[in-house]
N, C-alpha and C positions, 0 to 999 in steps of 0.2 A: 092303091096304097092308102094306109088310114094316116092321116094325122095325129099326134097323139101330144097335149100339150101339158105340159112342167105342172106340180103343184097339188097341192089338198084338195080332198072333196068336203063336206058342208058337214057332213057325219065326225070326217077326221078331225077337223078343227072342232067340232062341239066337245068331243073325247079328250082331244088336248086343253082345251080351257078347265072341264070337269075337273081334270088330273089336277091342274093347275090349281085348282081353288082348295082340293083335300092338302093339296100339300101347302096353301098358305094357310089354311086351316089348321092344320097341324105344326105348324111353324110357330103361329101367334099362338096356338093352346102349351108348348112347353114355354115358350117367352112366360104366360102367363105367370105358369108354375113356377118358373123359376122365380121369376119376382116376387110370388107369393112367399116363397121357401125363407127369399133372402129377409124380405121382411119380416115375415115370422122368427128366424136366426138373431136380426138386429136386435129387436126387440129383447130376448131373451138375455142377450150379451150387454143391452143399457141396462140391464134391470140386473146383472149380475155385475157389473163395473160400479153401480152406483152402490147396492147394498155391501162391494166388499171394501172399498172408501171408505163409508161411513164408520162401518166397525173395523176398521183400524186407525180411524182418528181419534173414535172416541175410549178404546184399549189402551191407546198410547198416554191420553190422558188421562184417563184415571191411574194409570198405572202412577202415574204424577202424584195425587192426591197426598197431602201431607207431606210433600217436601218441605222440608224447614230446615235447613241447613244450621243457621244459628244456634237450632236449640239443641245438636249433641255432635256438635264439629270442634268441642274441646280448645275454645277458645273463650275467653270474657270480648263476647258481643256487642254488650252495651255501656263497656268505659265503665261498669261497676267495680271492678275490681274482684269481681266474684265470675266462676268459669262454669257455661250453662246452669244458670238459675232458672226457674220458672219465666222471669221477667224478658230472658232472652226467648221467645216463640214467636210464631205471625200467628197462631193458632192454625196454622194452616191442618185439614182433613177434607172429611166429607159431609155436607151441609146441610144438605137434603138428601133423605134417601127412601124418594117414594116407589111403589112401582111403578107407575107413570115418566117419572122423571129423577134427573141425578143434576146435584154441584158438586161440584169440587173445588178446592184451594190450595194454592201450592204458591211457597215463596219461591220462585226462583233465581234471584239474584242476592239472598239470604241477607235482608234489608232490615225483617224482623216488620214486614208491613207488607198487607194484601192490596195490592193495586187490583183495581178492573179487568185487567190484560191475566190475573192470576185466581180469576174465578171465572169459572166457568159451567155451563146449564148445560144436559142435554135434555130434549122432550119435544111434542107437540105445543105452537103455541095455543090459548084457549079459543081463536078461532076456529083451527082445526078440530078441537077436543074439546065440547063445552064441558061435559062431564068431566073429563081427566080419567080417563079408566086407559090411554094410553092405545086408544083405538081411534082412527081418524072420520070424523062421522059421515065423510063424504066418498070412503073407500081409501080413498090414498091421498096421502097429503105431505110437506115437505118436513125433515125430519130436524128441527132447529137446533141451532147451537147459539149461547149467548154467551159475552162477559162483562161482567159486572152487573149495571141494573139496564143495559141495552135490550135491544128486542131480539126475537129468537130469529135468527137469519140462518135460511136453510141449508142444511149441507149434505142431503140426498133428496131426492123427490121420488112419490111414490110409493111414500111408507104408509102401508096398512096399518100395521102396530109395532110398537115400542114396549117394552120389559124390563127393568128392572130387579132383582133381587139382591137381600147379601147376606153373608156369614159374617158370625163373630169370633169372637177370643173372651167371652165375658170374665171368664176367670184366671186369665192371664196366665193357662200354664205352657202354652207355646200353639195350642193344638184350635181348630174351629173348634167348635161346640155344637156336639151330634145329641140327635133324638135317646139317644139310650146313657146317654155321657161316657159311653168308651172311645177309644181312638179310632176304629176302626168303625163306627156305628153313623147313620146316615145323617148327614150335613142338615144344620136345623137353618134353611132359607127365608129371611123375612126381609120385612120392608114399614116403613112408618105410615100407617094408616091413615095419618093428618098431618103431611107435612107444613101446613098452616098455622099450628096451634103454637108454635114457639118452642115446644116442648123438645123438638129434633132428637126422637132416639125411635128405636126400633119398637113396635108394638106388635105385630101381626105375625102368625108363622102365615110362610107363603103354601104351602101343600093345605095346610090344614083349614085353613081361614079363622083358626079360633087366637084370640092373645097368647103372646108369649108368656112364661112363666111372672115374668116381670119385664120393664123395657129393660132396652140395653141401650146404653151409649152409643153414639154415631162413632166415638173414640177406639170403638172395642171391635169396628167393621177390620176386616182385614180380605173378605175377597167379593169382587161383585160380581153376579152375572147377568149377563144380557141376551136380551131376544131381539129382533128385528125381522119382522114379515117385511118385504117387499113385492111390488105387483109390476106389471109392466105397464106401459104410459099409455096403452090402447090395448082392446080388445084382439085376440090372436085368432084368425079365422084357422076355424077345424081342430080348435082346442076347446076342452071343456073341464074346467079343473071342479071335480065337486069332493075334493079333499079337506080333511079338517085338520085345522093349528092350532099349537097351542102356544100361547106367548105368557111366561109365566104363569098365573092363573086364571086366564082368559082363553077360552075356547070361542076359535072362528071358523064356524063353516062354511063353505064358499061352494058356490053353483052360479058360475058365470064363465066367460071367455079368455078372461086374463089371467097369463100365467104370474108364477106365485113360486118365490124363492125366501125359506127360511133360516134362518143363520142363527144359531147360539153359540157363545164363548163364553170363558170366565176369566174374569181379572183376577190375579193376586197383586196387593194393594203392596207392595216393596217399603213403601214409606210408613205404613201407617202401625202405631205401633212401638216404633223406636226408643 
């Protein structure tokens, strides 16, 4: 009679460890991927949580721009004895109106006086933007808000570029004011070409890059629109974006790894105008 005892041969166990190792193998290669996915997902979702923030904070306030309550709330304001006179206004509108960057002012406690808290910037500051062309010279950069004469503190991060434009009412007959001058003819877009000069009124068509017929008042703005490029805060492995934007009148073409979400709106300015 043979003895015959319990147990593996040297062959079975090499086979078993083998097996063993394809399936941690295979284990730690979807771990990977999965982590890869998620990170890549994050990414896309900071970078879409941050650019849709920004332009609704800064929608909401323009949309503000020229509140002045005092100056047609059909009341004597200022103890003259006289009922919305010129003398009742904060001046409150829009201040600057570059493509680069925008103020606004708005009284809102209708005091007939602009506090710091009731002006307010958006734009790159000039570290970000030495130029000002509203493109961040380092790719992406935080997109500032200020009030009054304070510093531009950021309230997105990762903005590539910023835009600007805006329509008027120059002839005050209720309507913007299009390329052909009928109602229905295409919206004439511009922006002040030197918002440094003092001069604050519109100069430039934005399509065409050539002067406006004459400037127009900063007074006569009634809707603005905006562009915002966003990028995501690192590189996306096994993305390759070589897509081209355009942000008002600036074209960006892009051949790198981070992804790239663009957002245009348009304000209509409720207050301005009144």
């Amino acid at each position: 009679m043979h003895n015959r005892h319990g147990g593996h041969t040297l062959i079975e166990l090499i086979i078993a460890m083998a097996i063993a190792a394809i399936l941690v193998t295979a284990i730690f290669q979807v771990y990977q991927l999965r982590q890869k996915s998620h990170s890549k997902q994050q990414l896309a979702v900071e970078m879409q949580q941050n650019i849709r923030a920004a332009i609704s904070l800064i929608k909401r306030e323009i949309r503000m721009a020229g509140y002045d309550p005092a100056a047609n709330d059909g009341t004597d304001s200022d103890g003259d004895s006289a009922i919305d006179n010129p003398t009742e206004t904060a001046g409150a509108g829009i201040r600057t109106a570059a493509r680069h960057m925008i103020r606004i002012t708005f009284d809102l406690n209708g005091d007939i006086d602009i506090v710091p808290s009731e002006s307010v910037t958006y734009g790159f500051a000039k570290k970000y933007d030495a130029d000002g062309d509203g493109i961040a010279d380092t790719g992406g950069a935080p997109l500032g808000r200020r009030t009054g004469a304070g510093p531009l503190t950021g309230v997105a991060e990762n903005i590539q570029a910023v835009g600007f434009a805006y329509a008027f009412d120059h002839d005050h007959d209720g309507n913007l004011d299009t390329a052909d001058g009928t109602k229905d003819g295409s919206i004439i877009w511009a922006y002040d070409s030197d918002p440094d000069d003092g001069d604050n009124r519109l100069t430039t068509n934005l399509t065409s890059g050539l002067p406006l017929a004459g400037p127009v008042s900063l007074s006569d703005i009634r809707a603005v629109r905006i562009w915002i490029l966003a990028r995501t805060r690192a590189p996306v492995r096994g993305h390759f974006d070589q897509r081209t934007y355009t942000v008002g009148d600036r074209v960006i073409v892009s051949a790198d790894r981070y992804q790239r979400r663009l957002i245009r709106s348009t304000v209509y300015c409720r207050n301005m105008g009144l």
